[in-house]
OpenMM code with the backbone's topology and positions (N, CA, C; nanometers):
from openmm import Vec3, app, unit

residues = "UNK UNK UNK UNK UNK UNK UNK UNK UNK UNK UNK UNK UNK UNK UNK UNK UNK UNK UNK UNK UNK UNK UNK UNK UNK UNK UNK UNK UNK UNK UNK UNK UNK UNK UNK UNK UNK UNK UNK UNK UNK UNK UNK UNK UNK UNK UNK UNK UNK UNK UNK UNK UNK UNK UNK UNK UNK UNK UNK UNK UNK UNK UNK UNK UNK UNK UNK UNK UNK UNK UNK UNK UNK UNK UNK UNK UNK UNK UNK UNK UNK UNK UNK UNK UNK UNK UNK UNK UNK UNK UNK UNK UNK UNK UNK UNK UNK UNK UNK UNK UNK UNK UNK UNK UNK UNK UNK UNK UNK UNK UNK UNK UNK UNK UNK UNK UNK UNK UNK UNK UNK UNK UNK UNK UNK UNK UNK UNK UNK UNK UNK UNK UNK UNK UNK UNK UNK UNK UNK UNK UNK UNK UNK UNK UNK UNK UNK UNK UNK UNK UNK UNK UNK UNK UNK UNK UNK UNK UNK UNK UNK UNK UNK UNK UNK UNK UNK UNK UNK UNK UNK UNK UNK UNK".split()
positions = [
    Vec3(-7.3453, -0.1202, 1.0320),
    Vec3(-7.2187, -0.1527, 0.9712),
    Vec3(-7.1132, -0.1620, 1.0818),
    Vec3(-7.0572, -0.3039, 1.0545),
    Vec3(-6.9162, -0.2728, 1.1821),
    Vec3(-6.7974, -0.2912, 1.0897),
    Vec3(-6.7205, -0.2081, 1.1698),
    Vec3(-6.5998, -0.1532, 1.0927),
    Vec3(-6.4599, -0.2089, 1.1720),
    Vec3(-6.4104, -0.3079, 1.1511),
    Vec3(-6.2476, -0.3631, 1.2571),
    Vec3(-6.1378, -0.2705, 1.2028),
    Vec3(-6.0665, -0.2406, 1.2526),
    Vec3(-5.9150, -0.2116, 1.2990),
    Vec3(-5.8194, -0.2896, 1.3808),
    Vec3(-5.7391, -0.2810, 1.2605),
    Vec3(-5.6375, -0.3786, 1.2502),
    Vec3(-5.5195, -0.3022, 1.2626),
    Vec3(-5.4273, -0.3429, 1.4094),
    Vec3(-5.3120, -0.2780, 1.4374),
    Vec3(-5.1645, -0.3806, 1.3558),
    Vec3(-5.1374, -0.2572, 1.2905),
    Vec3(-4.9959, -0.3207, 1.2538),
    Vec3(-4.8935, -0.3625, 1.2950),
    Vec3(-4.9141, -0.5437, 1.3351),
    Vec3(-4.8653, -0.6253, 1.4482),
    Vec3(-4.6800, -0.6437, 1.4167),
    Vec3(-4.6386, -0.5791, 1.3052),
    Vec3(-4.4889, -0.5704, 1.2936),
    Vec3(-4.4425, -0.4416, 1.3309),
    Vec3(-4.5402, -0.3150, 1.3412),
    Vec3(-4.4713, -0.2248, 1.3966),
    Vec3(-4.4397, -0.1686, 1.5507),
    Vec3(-4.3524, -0.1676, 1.6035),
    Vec3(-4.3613, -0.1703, 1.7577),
    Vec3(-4.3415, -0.0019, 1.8218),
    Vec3(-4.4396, -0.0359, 1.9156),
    Vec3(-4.4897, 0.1481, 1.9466),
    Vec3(-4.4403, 0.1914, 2.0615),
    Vec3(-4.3466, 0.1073, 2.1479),
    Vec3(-4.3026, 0.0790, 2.2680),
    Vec3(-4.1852, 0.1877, 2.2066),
    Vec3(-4.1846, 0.2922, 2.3480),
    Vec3(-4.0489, 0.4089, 2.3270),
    Vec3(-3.9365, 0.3212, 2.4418),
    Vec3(-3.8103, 0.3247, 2.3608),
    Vec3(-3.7193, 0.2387, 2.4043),
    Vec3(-3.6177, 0.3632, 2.4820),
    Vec3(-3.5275, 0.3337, 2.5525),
    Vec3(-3.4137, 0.4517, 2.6413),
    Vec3(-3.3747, 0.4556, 2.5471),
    Vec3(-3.3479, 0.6522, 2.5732),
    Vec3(-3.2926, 0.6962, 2.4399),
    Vec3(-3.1848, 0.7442, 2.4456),
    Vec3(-3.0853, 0.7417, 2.3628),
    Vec3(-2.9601, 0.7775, 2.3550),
    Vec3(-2.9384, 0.9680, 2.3174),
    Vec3(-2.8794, 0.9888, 2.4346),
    Vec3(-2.8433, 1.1479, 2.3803),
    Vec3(-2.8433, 1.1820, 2.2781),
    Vec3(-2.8985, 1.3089, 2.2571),
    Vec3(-2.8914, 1.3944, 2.1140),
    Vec3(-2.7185, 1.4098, 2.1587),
    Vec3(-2.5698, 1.4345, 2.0151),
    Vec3(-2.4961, 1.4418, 2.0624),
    Vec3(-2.4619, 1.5982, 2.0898),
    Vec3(-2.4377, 1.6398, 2.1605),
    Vec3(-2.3961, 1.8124, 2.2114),
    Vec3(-2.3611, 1.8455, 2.0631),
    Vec3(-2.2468, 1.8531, 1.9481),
    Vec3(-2.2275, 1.8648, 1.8490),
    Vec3(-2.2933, 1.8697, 1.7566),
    Vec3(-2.4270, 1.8022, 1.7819),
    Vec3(-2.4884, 1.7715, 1.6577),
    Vec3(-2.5719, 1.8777, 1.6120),
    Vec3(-2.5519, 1.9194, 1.5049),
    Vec3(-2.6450, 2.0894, 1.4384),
    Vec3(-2.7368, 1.9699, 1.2960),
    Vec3(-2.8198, 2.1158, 1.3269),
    Vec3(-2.9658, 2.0179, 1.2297),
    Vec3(-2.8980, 2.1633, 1.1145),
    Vec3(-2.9702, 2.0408, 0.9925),
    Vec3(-2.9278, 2.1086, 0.8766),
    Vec3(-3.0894, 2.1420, 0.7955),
    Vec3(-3.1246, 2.0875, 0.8454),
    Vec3(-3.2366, 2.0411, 0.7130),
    Vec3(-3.3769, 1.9945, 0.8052),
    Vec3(-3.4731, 2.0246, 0.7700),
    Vec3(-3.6103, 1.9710, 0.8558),
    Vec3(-3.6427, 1.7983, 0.8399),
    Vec3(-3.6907, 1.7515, 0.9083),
    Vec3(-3.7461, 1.6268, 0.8790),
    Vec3(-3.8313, 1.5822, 0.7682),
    Vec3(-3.8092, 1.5067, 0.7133),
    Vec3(-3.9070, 1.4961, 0.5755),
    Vec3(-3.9338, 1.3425, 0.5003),
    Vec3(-3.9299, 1.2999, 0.6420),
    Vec3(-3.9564, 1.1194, 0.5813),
    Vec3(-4.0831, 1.1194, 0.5906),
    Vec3(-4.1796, 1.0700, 0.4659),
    Vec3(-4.3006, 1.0280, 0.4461),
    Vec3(-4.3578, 0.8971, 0.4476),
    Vec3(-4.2867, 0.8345, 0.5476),
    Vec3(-4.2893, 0.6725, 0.5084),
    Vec3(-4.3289, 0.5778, 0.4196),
    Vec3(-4.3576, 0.4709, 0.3905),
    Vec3(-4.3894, 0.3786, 0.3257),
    Vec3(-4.2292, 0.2952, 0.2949),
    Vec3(-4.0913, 0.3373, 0.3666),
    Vec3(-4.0054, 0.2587, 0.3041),
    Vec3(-3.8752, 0.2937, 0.4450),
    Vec3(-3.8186, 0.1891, 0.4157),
    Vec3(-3.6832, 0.2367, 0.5683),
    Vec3(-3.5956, 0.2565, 0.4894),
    Vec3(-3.5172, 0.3724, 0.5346),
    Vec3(-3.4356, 0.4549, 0.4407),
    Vec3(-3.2949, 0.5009, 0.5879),
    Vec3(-3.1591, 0.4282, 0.5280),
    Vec3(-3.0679, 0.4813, 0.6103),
    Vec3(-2.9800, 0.5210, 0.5145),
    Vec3(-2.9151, 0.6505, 0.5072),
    Vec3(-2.8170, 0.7116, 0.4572),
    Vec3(-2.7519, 0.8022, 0.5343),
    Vec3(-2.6358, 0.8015, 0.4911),
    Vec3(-2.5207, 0.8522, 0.5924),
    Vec3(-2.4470, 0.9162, 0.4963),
    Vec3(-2.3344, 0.9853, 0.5421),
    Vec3(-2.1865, 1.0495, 0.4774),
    Vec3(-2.0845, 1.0995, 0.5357),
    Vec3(-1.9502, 1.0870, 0.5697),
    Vec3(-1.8392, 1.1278, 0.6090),
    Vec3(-1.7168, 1.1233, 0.5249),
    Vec3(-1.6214, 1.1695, 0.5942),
    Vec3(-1.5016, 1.1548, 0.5402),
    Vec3(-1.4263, 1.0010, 0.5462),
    Vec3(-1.3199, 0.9980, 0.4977),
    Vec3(-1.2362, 0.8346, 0.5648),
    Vec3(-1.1524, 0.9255, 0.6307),
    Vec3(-1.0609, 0.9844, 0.6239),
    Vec3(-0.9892, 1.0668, 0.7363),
    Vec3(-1.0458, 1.1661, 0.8490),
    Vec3(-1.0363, 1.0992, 0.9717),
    Vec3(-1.0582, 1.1575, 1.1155),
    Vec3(-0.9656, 1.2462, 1.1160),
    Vec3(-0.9407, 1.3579, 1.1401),
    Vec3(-0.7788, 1.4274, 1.1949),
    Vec3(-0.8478, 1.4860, 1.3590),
    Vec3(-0.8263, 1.4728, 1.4348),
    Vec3(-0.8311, 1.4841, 1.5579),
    Vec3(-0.6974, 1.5753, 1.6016),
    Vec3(-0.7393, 1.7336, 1.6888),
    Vec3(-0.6499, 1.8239, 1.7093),
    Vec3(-0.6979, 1.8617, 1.8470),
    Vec3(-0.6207, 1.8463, 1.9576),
    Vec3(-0.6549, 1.9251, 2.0789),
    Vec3(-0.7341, 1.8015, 2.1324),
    Vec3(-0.7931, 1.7081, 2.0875),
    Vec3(-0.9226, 1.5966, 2.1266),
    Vec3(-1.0294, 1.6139, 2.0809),
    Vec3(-1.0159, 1.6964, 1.9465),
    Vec3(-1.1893, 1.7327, 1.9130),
    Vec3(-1.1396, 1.6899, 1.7238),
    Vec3(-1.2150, 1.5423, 1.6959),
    Vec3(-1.2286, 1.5783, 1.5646),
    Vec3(-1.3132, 1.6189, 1.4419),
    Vec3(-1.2474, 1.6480, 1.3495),
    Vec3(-1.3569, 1.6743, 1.2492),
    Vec3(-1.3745, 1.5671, 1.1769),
    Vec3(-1.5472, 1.5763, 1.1664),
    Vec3(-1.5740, 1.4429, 1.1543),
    Vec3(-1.6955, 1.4268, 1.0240),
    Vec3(-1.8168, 1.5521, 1.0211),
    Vec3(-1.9025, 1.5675, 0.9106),
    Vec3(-1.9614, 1.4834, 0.8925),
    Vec3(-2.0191, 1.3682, 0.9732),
    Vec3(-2.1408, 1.2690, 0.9178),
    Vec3(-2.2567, 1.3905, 0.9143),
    Vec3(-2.3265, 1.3284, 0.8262),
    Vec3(-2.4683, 1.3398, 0.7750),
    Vec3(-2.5554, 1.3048, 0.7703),
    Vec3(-2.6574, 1.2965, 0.8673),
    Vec3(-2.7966, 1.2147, 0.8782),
    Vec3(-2.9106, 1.3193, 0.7633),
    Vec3(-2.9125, 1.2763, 0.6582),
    Vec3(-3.0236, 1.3574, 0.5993),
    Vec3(-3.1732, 1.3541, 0.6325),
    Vec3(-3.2120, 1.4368, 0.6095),
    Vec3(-3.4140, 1.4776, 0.6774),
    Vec3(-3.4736, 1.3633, 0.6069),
    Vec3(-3.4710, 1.3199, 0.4906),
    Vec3(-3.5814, 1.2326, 0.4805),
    Vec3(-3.5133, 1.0396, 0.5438),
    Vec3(-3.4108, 1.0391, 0.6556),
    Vec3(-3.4030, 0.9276, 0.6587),
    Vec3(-3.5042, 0.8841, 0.7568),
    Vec3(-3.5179, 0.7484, 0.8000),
    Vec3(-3.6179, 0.7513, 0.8847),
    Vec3(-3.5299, 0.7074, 1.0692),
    Vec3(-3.4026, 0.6688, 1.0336),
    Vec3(-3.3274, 0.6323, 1.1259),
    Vec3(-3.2230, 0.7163, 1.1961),
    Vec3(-3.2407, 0.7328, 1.3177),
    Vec3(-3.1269, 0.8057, 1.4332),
    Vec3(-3.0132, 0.7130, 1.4045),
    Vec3(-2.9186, 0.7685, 1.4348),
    Vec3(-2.7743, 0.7041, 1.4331),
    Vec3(-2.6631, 0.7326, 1.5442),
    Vec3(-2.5682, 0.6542, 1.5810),
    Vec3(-2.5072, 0.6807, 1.6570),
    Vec3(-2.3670, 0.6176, 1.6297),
    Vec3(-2.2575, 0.7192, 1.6676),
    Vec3(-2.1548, 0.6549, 1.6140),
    Vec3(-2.0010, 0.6140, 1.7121),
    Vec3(-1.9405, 0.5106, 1.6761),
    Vec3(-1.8394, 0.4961, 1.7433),
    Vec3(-1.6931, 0.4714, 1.6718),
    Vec3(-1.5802, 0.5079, 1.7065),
    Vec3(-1.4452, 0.4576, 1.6156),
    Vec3(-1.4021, 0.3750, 1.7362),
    Vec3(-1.3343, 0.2453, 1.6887),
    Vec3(-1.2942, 0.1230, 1.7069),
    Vec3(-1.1622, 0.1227, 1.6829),
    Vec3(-1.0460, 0.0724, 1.7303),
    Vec3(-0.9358, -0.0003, 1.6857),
    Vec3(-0.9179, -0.0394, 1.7177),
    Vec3(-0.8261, -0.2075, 1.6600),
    Vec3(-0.7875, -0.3666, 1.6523),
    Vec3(-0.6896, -0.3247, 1.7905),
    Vec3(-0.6881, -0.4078, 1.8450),
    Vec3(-0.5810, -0.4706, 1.9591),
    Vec3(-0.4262, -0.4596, 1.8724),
    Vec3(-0.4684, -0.4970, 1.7901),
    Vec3(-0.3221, -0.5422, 1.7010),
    Vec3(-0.2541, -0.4009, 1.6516),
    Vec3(-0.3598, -0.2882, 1.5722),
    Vec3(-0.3355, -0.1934, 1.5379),
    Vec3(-0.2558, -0.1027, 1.6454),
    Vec3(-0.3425, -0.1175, 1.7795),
    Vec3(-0.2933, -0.0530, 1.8840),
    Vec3(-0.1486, -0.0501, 1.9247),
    Vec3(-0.1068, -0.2229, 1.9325),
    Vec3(0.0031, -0.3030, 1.9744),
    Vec3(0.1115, -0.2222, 1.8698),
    Vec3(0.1079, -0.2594, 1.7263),
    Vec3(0.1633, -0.1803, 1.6269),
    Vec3(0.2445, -0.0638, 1.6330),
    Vec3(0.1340, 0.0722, 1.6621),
    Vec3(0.1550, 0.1474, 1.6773),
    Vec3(0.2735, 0.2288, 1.8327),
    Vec3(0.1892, 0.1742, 1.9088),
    Vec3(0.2054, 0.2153, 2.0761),
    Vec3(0.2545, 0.0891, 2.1385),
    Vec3(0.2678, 0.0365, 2.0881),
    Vec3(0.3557, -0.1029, 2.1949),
    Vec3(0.2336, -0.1635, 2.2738),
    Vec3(0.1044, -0.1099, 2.3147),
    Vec3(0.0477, -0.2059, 2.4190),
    Vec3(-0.1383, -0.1362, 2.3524),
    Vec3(-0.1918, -0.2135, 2.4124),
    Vec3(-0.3476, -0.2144, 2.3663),
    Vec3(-0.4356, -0.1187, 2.4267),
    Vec3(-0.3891, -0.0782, 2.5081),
    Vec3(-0.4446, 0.0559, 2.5881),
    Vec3(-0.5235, 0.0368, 2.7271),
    Vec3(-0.5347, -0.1241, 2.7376),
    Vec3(-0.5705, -0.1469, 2.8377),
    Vec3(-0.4823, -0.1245, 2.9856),
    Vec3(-0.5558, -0.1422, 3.1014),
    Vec3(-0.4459, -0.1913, 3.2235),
    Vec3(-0.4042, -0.3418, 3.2217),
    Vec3(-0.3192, -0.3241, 3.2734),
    Vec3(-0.2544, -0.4499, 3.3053),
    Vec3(-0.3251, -0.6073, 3.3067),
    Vec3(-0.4151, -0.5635, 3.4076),
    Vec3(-0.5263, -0.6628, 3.4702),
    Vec3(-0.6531, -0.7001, 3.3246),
    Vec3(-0.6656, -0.6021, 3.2689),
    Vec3(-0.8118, -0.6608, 3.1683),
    Vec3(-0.6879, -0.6994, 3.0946),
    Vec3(-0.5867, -0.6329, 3.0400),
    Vec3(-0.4864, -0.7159, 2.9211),
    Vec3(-0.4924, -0.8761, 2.9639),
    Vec3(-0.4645, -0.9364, 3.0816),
    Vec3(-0.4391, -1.0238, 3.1374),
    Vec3(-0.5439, -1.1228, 3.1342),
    Vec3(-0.6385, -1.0626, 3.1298),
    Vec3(-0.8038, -1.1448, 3.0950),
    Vec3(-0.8060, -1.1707, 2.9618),
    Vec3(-0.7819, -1.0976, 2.8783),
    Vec3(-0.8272, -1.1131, 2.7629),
    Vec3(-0.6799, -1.1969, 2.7051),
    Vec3(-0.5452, -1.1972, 2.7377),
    Vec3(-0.4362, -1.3261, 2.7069),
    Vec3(-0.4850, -1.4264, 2.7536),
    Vec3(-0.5637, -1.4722, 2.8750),
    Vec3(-0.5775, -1.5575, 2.8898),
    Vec3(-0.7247, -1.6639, 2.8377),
    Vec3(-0.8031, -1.5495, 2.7357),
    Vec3(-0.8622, -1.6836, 2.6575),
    Vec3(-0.8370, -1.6934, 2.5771),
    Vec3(-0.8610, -1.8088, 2.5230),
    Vec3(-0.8013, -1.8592, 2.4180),
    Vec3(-0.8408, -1.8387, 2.2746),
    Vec3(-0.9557, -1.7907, 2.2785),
    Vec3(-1.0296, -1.7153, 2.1652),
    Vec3(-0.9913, -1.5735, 2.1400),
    Vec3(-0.9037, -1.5102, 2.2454),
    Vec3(-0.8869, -1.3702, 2.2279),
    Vec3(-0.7668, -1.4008, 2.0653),
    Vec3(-0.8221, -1.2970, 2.0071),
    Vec3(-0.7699, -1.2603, 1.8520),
    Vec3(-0.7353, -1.1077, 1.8750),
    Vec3(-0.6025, -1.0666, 1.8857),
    Vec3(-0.5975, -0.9408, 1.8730),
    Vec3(-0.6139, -0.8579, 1.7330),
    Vec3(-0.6217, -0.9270, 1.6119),
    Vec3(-0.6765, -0.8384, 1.5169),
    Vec3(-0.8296, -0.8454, 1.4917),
    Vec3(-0.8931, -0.9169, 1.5875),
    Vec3(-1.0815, -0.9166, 1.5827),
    Vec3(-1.0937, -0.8246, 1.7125),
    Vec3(-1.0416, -0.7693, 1.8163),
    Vec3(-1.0616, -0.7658, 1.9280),
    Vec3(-1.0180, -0.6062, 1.9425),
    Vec3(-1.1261, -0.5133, 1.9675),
    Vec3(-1.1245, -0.3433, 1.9506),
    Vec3(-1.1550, -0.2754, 2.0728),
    Vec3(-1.0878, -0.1676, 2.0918),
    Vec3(-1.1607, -0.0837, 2.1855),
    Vec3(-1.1579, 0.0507, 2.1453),
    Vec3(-1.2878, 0.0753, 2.2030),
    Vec3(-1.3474, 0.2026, 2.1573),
    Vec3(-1.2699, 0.3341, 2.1833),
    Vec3(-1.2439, 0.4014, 2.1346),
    Vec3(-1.1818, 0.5247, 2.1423),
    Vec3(-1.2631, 0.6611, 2.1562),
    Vec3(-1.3892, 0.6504, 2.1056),
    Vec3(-1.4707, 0.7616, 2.0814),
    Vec3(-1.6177, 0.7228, 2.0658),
    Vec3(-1.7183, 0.7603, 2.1601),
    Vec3(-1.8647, 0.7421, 2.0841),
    Vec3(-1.9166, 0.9152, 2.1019),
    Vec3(-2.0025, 0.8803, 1.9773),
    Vec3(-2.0753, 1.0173, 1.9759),
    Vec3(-2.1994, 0.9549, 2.0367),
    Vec3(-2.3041, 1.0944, 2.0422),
    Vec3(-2.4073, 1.0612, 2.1366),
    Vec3(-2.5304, 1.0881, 1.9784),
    Vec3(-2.6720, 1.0647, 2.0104),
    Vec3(-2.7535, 1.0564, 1.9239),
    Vec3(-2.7559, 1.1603, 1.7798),
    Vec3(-2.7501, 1.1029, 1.6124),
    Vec3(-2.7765, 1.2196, 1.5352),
    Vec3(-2.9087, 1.1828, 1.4519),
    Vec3(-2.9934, 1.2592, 1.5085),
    Vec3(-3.1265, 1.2044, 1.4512),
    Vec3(-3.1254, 1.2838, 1.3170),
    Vec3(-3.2496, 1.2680, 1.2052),
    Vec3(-3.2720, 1.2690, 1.0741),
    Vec3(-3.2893, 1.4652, 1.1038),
    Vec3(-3.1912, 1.5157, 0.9840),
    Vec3(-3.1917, 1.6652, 0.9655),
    Vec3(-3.1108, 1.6996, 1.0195),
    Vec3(-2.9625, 1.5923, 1.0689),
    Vec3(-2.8421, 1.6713, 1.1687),
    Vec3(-2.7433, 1.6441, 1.0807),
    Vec3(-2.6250, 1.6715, 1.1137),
    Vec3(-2.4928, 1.6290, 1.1046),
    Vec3(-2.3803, 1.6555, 1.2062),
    Vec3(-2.3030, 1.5879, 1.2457),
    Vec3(-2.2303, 1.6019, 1.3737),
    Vec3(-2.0751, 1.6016, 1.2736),
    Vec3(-2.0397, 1.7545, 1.2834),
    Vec3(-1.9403, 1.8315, 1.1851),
    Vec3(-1.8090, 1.7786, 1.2907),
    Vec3(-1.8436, 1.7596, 1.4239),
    Vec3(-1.7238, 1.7452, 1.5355),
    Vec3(-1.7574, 1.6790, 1.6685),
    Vec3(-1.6339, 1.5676, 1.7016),
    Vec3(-1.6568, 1.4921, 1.8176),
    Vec3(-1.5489, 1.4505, 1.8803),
    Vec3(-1.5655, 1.4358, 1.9877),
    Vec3(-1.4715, 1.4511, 2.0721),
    Vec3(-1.3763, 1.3203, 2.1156),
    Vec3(-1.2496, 1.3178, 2.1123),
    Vec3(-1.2276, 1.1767, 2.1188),
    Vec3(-1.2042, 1.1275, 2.2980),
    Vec3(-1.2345, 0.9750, 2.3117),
    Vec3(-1.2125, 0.9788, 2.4228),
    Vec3(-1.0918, 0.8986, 2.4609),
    Vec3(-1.0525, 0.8708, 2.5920),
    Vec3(-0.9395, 0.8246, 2.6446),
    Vec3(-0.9586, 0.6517, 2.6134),
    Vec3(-0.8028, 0.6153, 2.6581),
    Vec3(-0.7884, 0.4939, 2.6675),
    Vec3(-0.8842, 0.3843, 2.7644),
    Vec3(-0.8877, 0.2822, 2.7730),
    Vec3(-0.9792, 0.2000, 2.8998),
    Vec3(-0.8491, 0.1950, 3.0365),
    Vec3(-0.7663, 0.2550, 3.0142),
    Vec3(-0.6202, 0.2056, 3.1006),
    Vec3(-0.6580, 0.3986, 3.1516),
    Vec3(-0.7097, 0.5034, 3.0724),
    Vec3(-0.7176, 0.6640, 3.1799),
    Vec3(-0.6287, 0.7127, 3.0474),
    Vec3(-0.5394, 0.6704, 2.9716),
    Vec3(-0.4499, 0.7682, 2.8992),
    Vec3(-0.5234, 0.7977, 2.7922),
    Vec3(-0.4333, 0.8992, 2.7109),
    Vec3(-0.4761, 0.9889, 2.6160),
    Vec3(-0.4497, 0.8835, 2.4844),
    Vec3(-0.4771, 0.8902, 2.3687),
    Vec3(-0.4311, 0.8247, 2.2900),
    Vec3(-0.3064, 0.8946, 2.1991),
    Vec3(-0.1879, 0.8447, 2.2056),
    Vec3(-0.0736, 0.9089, 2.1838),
    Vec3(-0.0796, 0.9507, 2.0122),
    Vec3(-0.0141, 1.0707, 1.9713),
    Vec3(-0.0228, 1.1359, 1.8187),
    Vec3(0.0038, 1.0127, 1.7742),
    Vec3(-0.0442, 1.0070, 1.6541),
    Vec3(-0.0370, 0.9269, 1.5035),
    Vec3(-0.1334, 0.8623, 1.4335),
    Vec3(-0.1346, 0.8411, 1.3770),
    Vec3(-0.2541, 0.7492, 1.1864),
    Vec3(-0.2256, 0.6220, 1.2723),
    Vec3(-0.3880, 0.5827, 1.2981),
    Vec3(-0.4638, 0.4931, 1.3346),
    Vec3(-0.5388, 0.4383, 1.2266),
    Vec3(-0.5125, 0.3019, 1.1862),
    Vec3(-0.6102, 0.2354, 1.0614),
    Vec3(-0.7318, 0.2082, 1.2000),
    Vec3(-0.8702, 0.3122, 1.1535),
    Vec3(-0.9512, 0.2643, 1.2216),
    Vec3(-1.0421, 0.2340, 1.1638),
    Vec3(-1.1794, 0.2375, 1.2867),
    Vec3(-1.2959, 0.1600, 1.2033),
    Vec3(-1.4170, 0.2150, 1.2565),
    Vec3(-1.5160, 0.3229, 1.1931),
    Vec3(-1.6061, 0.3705, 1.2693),
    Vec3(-1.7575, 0.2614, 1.2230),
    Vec3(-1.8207, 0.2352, 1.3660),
    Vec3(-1.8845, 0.1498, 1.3771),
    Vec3(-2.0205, 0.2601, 1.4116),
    Vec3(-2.1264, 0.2010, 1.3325),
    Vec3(-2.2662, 0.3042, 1.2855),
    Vec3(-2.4081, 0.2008, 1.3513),
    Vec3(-2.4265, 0.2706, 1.4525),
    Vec3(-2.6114, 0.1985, 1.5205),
    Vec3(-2.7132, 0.2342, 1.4662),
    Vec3(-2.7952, 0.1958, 1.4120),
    Vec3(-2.9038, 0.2722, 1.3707),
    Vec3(-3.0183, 0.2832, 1.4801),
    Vec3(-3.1406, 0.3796, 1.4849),
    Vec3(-3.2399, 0.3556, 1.6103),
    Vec3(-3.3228, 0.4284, 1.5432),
    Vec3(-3.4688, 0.4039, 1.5539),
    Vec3(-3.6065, 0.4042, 1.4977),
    Vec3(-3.6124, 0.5305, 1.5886),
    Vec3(-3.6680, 0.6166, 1.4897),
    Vec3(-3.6378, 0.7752, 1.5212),
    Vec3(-3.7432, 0.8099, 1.5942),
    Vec3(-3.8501, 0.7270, 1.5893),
    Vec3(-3.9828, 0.7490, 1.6843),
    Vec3(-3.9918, 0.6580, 1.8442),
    Vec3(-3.9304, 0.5536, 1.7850),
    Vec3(-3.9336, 0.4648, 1.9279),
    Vec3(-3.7469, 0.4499, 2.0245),
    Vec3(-3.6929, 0.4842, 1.9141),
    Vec3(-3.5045, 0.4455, 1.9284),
    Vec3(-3.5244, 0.3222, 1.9782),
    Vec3(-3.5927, 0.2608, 1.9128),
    Vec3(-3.5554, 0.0850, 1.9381),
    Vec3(-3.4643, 0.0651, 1.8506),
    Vec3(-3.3217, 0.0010, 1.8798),
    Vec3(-3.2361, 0.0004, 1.7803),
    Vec3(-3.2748, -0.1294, 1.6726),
    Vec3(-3.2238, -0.0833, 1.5506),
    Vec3(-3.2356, -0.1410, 1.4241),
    Vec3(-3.1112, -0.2519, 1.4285),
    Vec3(-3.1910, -0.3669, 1.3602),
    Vec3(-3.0936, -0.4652, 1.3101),
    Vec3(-2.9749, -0.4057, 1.2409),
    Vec3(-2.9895, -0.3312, 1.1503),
    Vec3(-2.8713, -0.2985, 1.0711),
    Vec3(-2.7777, -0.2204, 1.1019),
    Vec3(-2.6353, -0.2042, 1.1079),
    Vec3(-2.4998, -0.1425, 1.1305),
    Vec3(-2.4295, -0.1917, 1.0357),
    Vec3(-2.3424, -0.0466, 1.0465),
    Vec3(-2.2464, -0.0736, 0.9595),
    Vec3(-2.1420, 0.0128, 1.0101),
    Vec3(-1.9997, -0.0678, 0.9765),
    Vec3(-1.8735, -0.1067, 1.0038),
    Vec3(-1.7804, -0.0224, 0.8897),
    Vec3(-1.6669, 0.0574, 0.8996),
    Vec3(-1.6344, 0.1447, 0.7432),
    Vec3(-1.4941, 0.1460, 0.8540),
    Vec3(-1.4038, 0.1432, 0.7424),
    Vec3(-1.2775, 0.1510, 0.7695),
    Vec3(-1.2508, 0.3391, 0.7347),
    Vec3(-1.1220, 0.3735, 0.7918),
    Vec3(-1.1075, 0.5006, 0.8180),
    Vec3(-0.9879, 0.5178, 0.8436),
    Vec3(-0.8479, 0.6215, 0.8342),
    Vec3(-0.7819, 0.6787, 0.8836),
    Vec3(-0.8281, 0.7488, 1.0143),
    Vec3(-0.7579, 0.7251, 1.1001),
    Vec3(-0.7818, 0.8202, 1.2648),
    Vec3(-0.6508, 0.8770, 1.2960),
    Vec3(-0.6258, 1.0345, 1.2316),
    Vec3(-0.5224, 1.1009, 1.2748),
    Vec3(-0.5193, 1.1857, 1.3749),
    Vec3(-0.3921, 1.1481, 1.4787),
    Vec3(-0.4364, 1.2453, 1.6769),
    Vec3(-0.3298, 1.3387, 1.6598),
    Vec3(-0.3400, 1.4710, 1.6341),
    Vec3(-0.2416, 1.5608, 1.6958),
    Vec3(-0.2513, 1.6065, 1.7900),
    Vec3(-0.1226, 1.6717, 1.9002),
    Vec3(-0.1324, 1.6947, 1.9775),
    Vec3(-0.2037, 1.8249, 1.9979),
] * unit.nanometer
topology = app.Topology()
chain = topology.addChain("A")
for resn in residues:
    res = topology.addResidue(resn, chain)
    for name in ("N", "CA", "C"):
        topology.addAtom(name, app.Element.getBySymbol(name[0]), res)
């Protein structure tokens, strides 16, 4: 009797660079995905309040998902402008980005904060915000922001097609 094996030519076994577990991140719950299905679920607040540079933040990667996550908050050029008079850049990248012609300052974001990896059974209760692309701090006040969500295959962290984009309050006290 001969017997073939057949490798499952859609699943890829290749371990991809992996993104930090984030320092913050506490496991709640054991792992408990049994596969047969891709499962991403998440949970937070819409209000960031950020105190000292550390905010509270409470996403939730639950145990039976099958996807690592990683997260970042975003705000518009425009929002920035709004608020603080200028985009947070230096002088010189501001100057790059006026001069194409495609630049849209309400499509056009910079990152304020990434967290580092929260794999399935964590939640990252607190994260730290970071500085401007120009070195400064980001000055007190309610930021209409936008936290932007990676997903990564919890066995290989080959990142996943799917993200998702969620609007948010981002409040900075000093």
């Amino acid at each position: 009797m001969i017997y073939i094996y057949l490798a499952n030519p859609f699943k890829n076994k290749a371990v991809f660079n992996n993104v930090p577990i984030d320092p913050y991140a506490v496991k709640t719950e054991d792992f408990s995905y049994e596969g047969g299905q891709n499962t991403v679920t998440f949970g937070f607040s819409d209000v960031i309040k950020f105190q000292d540079g550390i905010g509270e933040f409470n996403l939730v990667n639950p145990g039976y998902s099958n996807q690592s996550m990683q997260m970042k908050i975003q705000i518009t050029d425009s929002e920035m402008k709004e608020k603080t008079g200028s985009t947070g850049r230096t002088s010189a990248e501001q100057a790059e980005f006026d001069a194409n012609p495609n630049y849209d300052p309400k499509n056009a974001r910079i990152e304020v904060c990434t967290s580092g990896l929260v794999p399935p059974g964590y939640k990252l209760p607190k994260l730290k915000l970071g500085k401007l692309p120009n070195g400064e701090k980001i000055p007190p006040g309610a930021y209409r922001a936008i936290v932007y969500l990676s997903f990564f295959d919890y066995q290989t962290n080959e990142r996943a097609v799917i993200n998702s984009q969620l609007p948010v309050l981002m409040v900075v006290d000093i």
